[in-house]
C-alpha positions as CSV (number, residue, x, y, z in Angstrom):
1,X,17.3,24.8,-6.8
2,X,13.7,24.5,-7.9
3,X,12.0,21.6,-9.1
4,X,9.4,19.2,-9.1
5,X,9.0,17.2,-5.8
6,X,6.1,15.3,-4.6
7,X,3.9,16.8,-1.4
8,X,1.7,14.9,0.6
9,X,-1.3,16.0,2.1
10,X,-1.1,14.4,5.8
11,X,-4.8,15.0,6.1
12,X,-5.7,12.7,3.2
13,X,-3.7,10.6,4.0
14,X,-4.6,7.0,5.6
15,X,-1.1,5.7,6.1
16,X,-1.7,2.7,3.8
17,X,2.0,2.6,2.7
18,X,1.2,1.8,-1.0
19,X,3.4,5.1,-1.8
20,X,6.1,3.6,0.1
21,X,5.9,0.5,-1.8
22,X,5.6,2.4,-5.3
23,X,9.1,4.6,-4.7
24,X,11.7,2.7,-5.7
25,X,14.1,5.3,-4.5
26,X,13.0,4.7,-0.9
27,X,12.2,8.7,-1.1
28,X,9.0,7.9,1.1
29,X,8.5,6.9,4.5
30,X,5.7,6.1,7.4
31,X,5.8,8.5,10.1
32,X,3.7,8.3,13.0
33,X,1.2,6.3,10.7
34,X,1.7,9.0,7.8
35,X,3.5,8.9,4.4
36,X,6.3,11.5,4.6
37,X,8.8,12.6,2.1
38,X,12.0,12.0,4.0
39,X,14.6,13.2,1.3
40,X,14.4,15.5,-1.2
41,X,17.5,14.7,-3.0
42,X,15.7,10.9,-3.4
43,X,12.9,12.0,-5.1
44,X,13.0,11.8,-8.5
45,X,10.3,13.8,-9.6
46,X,8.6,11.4,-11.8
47,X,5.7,10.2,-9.2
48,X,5.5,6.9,-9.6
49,X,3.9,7.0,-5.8
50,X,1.0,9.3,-7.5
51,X,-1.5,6.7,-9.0
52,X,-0.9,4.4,-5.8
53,X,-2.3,6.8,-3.3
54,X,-5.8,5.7,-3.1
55,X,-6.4,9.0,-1.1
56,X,-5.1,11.2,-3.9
57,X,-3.0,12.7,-1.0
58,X,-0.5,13.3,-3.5
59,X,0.9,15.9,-5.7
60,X,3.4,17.5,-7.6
61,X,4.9,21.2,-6.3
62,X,7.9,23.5,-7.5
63,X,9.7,24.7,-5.1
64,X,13.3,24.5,-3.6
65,X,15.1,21.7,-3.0
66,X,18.1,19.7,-3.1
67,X,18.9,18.3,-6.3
68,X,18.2,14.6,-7.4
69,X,21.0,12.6,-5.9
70,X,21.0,9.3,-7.9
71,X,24.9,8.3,-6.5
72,X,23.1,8.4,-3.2
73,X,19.9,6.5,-4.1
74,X,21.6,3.6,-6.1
75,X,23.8,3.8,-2.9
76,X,20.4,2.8,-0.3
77,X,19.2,0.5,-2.9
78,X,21.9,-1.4,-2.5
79,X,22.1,-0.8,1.5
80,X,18.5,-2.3,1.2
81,X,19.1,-5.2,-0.5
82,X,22.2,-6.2,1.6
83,X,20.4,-5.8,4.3
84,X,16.9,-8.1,2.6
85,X,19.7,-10.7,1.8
86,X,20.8,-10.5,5.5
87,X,17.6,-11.2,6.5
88,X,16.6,-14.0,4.4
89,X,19.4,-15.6,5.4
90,X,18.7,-15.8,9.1
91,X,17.4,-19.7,9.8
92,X,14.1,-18.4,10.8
93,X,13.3,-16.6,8.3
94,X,14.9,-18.9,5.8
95,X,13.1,-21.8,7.2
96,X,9.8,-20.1,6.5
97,X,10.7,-19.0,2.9
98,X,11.5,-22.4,2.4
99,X,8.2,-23.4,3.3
100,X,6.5,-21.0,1.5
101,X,8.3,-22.3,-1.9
102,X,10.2,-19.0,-2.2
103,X,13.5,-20.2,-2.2
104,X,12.7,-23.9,-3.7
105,X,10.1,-25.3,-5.9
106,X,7.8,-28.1,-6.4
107,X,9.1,-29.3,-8.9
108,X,12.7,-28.4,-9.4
109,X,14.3,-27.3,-6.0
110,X,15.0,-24.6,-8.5
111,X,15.8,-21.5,-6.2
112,X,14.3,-17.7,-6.6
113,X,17.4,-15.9,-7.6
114,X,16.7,-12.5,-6.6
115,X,14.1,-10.9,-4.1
116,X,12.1,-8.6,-4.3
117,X,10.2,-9.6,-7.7
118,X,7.4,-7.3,-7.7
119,X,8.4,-4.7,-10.7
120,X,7.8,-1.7,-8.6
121,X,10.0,-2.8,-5.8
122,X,12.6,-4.0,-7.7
123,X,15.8,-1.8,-7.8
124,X,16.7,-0.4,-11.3
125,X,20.5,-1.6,-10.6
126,X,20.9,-4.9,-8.5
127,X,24.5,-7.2,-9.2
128,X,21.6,-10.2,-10.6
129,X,20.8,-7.8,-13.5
130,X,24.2,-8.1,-14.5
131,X,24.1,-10.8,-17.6
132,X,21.2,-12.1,-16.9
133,X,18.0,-13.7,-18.6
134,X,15.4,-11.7,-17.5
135,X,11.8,-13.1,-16.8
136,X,8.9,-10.2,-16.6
137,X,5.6,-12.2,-15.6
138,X,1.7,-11.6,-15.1
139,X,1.4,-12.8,-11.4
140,X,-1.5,-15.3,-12.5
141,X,0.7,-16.9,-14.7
142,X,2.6,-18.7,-11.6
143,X,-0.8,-19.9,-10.8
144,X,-2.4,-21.2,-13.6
145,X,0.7,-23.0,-14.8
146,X,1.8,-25.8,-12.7
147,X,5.5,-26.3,-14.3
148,X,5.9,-22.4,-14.3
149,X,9.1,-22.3,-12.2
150,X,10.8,-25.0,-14.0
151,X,8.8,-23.9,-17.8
152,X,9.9,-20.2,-17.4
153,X,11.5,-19.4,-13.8
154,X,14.4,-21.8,-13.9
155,X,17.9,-19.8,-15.0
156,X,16.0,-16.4,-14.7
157,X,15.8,-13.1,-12.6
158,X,12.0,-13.3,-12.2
159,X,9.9,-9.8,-12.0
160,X,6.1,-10.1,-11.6
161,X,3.6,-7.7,-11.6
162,X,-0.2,-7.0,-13.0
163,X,-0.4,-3.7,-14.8
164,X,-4.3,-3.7,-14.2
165,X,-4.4,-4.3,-10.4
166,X,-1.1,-2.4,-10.4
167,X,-2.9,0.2,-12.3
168,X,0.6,1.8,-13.4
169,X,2.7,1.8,-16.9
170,X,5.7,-0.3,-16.0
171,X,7.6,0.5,-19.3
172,X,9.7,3.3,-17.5
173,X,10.7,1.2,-14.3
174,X,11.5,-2.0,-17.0
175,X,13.3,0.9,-19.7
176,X,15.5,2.0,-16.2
177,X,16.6,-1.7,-15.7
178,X,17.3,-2.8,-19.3
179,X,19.5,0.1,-19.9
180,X,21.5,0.4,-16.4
181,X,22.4,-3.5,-16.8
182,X,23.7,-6.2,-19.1
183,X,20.6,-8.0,-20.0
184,X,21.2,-11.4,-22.6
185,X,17.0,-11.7,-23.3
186,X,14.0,-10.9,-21.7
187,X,11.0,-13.5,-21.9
188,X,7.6,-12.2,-21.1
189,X,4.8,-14.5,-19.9
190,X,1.5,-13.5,-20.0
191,X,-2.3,-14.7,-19.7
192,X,-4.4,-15.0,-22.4
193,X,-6.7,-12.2,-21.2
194,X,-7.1,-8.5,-22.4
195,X,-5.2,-6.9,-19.7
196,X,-2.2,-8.7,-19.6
197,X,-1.7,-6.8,-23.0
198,X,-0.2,-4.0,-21.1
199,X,2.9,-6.3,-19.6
200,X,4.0,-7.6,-23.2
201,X,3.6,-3.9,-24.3
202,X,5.4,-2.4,-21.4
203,X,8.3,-5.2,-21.8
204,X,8.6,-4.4,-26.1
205,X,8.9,-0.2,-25.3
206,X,11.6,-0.9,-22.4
207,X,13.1,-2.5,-24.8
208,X,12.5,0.4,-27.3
209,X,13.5,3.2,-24.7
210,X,16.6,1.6,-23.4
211,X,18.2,1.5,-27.1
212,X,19.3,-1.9,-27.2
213,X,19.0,-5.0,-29.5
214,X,17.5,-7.9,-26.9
215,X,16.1,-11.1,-27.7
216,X,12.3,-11.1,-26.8
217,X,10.1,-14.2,-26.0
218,X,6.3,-14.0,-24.8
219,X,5.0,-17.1,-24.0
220,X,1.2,-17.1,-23.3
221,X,-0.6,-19.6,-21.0
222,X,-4.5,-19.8,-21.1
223,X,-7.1,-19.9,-17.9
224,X,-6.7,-23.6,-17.6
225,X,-2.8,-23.2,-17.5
226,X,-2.5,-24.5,-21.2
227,X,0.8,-22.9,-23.3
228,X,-0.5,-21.6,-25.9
């Protein structure tokens, strides 16, 4: 069939993997030190790899391929998080996400309850979506607040992002996981800075898109770590 696919321009491009990181459909791969599109039936069309190419080796094309397979991407999402959990579990690795305060806190021993958190890695369907309180959080806020995992982490699925460095809309990515799963309330915390306007805004239209009636909180924390 046609359709809209992404190309990549191997001459542009600087093998940076920030594509890779931006498809959440795992449609994009390093080869030899380039970006390559290995499926076309995981590629979704919608180019959320575009704006993270800093080479602008990206862009959209018609032409034929296989058809959007989303069976088969929910499928490798889930392949790749089995495998993350895996991982994580081995004592090494464990040992050193334990030190890093990953897996426990400061403050709490309260433990991070899914992995990854950054909003454009995350899956759109994972089994911690499922009933869950969902916090979506400005990656300063961890920072400026020092009872942030027990204030706002503890009992959540915790997704973090900064829609300015980010330099991406994460409404659609937040609409796809509201309305694939069984979410009880979302709370949003943000900075009390300009830019982190675009994560309580992105959080109220996923709400919007997905249709559903969720409770949301935004809790706002200034530069000294103050609640506000």
């Amino acid at each position: 069939m046609i359709r809209t696919v992404i190309e990549i321009d191997e001459g542009r491009c600087d093998g940076c993997g920030l594509c890779v990181r931006a498809c959440h459909e795992g449609a994009i791969g390093l080869v030899d030190g380039k970006a390559k599109l290995l499926r076309d039936d995981y590629c979704d069309g919608m180019g959320d790899c575009l704006p993270a190419c800093p080479a602008g080796a990206i862009s959209f094309v018609e032409r034929e391929a296989a058809p959007y397979d989303e069976a088969a991407v929910k499928a490798n999402m889930q392949a790749s998080i089995l495998a993350s959990e895996q991982s994580l579990n081995q004592p090494s690795v464990l040992a050193s996400v334990q030190s890093s305060t990953l897996i426990s806190t400061h403050a709490s021993n309260q433990k991070l309850r899914n992995w990854p958190v950054q909003i454009k890695l995350a899956p759109i369907n994972a089994p911690y979506f499922e009933d869950c309180d969902l916090l979506i959080a400005a990656d300063c806020t961890a920072f400026a607040c020092a009872s942030f995992h027990s204030d706002c982490m503890a009992g959540r699925v915790t997704l973090i992002g900064c829609p300015k460095l980010d330099a991406i809309d994460y409404a659609q990515k937040l609409a796809a996981i509201v309305a694939s799963n069984d979410i009880r309330s979302i709370m949003v915390a943000r900075m009390q800075v300009p830019c982190c306007g675009g994560i309580e805004r992105a959080a109220r239209q996923a709400i919007e898109m997905s249709g559903k009636s969720i409770p949301l909180q935004v809790v706002t924390f200034a530069t000294d770590g103050e609640r506000i």
